[in-house]
N, C-alpha and C positions, 0 to 999 in steps of 0.2 A: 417554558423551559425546553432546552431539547439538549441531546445527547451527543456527543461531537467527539466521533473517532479520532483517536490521537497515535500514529506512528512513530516510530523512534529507530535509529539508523547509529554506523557506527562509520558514516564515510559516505556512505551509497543512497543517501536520499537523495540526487540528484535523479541518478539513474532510475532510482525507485518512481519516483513521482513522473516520469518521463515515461516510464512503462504503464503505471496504471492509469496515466492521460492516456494514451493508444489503447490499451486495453478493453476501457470502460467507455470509449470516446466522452474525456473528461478536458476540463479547460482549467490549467494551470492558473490560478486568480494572485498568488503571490507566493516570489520566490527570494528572501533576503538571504545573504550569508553572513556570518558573521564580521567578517570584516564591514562589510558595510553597516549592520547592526551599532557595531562599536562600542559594545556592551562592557564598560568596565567590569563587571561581575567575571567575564570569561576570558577576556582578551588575554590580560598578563599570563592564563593558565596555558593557551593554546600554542602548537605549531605554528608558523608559518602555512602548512599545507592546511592544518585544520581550522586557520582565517580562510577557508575557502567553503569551508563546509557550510551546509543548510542552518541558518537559526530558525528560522518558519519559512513554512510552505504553505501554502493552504491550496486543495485540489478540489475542483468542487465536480461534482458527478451530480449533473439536473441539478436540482437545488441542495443537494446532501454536500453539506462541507467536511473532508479528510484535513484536519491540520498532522504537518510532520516535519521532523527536525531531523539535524545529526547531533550525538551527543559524544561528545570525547571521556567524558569522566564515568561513565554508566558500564558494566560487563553487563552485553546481553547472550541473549540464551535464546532458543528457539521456545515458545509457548504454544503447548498444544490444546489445552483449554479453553482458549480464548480465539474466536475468529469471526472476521466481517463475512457477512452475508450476503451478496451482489446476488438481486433478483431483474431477471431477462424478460422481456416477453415470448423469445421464439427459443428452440433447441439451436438456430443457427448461429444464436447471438451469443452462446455458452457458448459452444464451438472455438468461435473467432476468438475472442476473451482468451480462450483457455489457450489455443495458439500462442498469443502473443506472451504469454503467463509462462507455461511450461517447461524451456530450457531450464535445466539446473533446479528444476523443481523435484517435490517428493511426493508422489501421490497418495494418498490415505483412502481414498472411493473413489475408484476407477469413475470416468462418466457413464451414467448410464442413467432409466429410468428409474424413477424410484415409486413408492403411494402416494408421495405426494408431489412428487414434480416429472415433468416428460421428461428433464435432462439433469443432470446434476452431477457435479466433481468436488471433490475436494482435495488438497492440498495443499502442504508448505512452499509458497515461493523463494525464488534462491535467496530472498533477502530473509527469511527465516518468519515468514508474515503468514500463517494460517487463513487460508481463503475457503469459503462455499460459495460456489456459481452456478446457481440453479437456473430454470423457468417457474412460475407461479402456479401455472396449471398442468393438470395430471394429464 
């Protein structure tokens, strides 16, 4: 069995998955839209604009798969409860990550060390995605 993080988007999982590829240096494995899906379940409900949206993504980081979509019919909300973990090996690999992460973010743990990790941040991305970007060791 394994556990398979699942994002959700209201327009911006292009740009989303585009960021956390550079971010995590991650490799885009698939990108459909809806339009191309052709999904009668959605199609008649959609824009024109939102035929263009993400039906699946799939991002894979090393061997870890992110699947994520955009959803026209869902109100989201930012969740503060819930959030992916991305572990580093160095303080300079947080760093970068968090660079590219940061614009139009919200920070909740400044970076810094902590007991258990040399580096660590936390915050909401402008896509309203709860992130922890540590190192493993202290």
């Amino acid at each position: 069995m394994k556990i398979t993080p699942t994002l959700n988007f209201a327009g911006a999982c292009r740009e989303a998955i585009a960021m956390y590829a550079e971010a995590f240096g991650g490799q885009i494995a698939c990108l459909i839209t809806y339009r191309e899906a052709n999904d009668p379940a959605y199609m008649p409900r959609l824009t024109e604009a939102q035929k263009d949206w993400i039906y699946h993504a799939e991002l894979m980081l090393g061997e870890q798969r992110i699947i994520m979509s955009d959803h026209a019919d869902i109100e989201f909300a930012t969740c503060y409860q819930n959030f992916l973990t991305v572990m580093f090996d160095t303080k300079e690999e947080v760093q970068q990550a968090y660079e590219v992460m940061k614009d139009g973010s919200q920070t909740i743990y400044p970076m810094a060390a902590t007991p258990f990790s040399a580096c660590r941040v936390v915050f909401v991305d402008r896509f309203g995605i709860r992130w922890g970007i540590m190192t493993e060791q202290v």
